[in-house]
C-alpha positions as CSV (number, residue, x, y, z in Angstrom):
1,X,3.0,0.2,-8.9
2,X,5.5,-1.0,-11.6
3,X,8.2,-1.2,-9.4
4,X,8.7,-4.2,-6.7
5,X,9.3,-1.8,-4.2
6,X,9.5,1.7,-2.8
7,X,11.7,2.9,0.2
8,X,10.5,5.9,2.2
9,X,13.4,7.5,5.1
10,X,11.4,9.6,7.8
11,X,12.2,10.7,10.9
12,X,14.9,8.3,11.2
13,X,13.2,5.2,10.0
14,X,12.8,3.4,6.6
15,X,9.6,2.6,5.5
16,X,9.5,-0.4,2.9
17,X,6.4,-0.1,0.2
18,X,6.5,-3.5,-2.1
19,X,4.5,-5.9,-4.2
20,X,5.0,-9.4,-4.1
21,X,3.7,-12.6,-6.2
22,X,3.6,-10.8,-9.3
23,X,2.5,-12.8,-12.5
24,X,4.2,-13.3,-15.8
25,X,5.2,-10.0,-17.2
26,X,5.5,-8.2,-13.9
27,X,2.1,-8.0,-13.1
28,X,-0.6,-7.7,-10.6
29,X,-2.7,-11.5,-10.3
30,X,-4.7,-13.5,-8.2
31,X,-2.6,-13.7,-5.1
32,X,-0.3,-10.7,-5.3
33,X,-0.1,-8.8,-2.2
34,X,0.8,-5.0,-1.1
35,X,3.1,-5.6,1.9
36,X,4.4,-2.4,4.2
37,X,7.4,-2.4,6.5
38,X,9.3,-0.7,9.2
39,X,10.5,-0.7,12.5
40,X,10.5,-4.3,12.1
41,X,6.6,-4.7,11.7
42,X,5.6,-6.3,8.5
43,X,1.9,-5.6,7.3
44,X,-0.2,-6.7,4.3
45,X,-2.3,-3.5,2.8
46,X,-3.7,-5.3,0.1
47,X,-4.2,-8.8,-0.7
48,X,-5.4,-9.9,-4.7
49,X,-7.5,-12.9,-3.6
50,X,-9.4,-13.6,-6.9
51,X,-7.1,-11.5,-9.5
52,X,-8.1,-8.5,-11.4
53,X,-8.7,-7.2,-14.7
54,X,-5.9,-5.3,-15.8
55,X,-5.3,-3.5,-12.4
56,X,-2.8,-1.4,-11.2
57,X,-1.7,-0.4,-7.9
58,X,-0.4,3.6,-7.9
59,X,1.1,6.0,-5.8
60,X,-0.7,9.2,-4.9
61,X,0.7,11.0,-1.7
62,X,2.6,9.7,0.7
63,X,3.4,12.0,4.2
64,X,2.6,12.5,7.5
65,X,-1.2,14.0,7.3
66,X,-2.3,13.0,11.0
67,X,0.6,14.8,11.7
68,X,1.9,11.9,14.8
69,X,5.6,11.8,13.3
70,X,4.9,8.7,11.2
71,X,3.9,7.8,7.2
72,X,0.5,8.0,6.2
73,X,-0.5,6.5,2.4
74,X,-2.8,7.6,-0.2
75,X,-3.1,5.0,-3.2
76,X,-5.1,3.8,-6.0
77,X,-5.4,0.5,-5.6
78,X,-7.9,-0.6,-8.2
79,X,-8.3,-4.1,-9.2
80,X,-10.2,-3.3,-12.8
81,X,-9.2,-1.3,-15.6
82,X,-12.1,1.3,-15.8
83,X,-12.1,2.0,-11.8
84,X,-10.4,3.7,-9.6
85,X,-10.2,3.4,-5.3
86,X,-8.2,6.3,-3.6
87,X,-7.5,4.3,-0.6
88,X,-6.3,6.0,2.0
89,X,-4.0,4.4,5.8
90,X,-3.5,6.4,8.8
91,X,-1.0,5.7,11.3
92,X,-2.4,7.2,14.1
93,X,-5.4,5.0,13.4
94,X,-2.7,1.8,13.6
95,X,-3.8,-1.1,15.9
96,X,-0.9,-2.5,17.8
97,X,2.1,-4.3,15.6
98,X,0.8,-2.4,12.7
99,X,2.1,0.3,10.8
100,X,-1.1,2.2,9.5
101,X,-5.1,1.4,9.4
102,X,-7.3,1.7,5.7
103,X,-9.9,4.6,7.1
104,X,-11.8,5.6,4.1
105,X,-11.6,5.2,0.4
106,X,-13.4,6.7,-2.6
107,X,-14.5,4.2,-5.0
């Protein structure tokens, strides 16, 4: 993801998708983080501990596949240039105060 941040409205409630502590330039580093929010619960999805090698965080699907009335995610969230990790959060899977749960990825 490019952009800072991505705004989803469904079912009455906004659903906040951002990036924060990018590096010079805009980009993803060593402590940039993939936060989601809504209904007031804020949760980190990813968390860049020890940087990456020209990674990039994308976009893929985004809709309500566990069909419970709320978002679920599919990304790419691939910390080197020559991988990718479809990554994908449920939210019927969520634990309590949290917005989704990371159930499966392919790598």
């Amino acid at each position: 993801m490019r952009n800072n941040a991505k705004t989803f409205d469904f079912k009455g409630l906004r659903y906040e998708l951002r990036v924060e502590n990018l590096g010079d330039g805009g980009y993803l580093t060593e402590g940039s983080q993939l936060i989601l929010e809504a209904d007031g619960k804020h949760q980190t999805l990813r968390y860049l501990k020890r940087g990456c090698n020209d990674c990039s965080w994308s976009m893929d699907w985004v809709g309500d596949l566990d069909l419970d009335g709320k978002l679920d995610f599919y990304m790419n969230l691939t910390d080197h240039y020559n991988v990718e990790d479809r990554v994908l959060f449920l939210s019927s899977r969520a634990e309590r105060n949290k917005l989704v749960k990371f159930v499966g990825s392919f790598y």
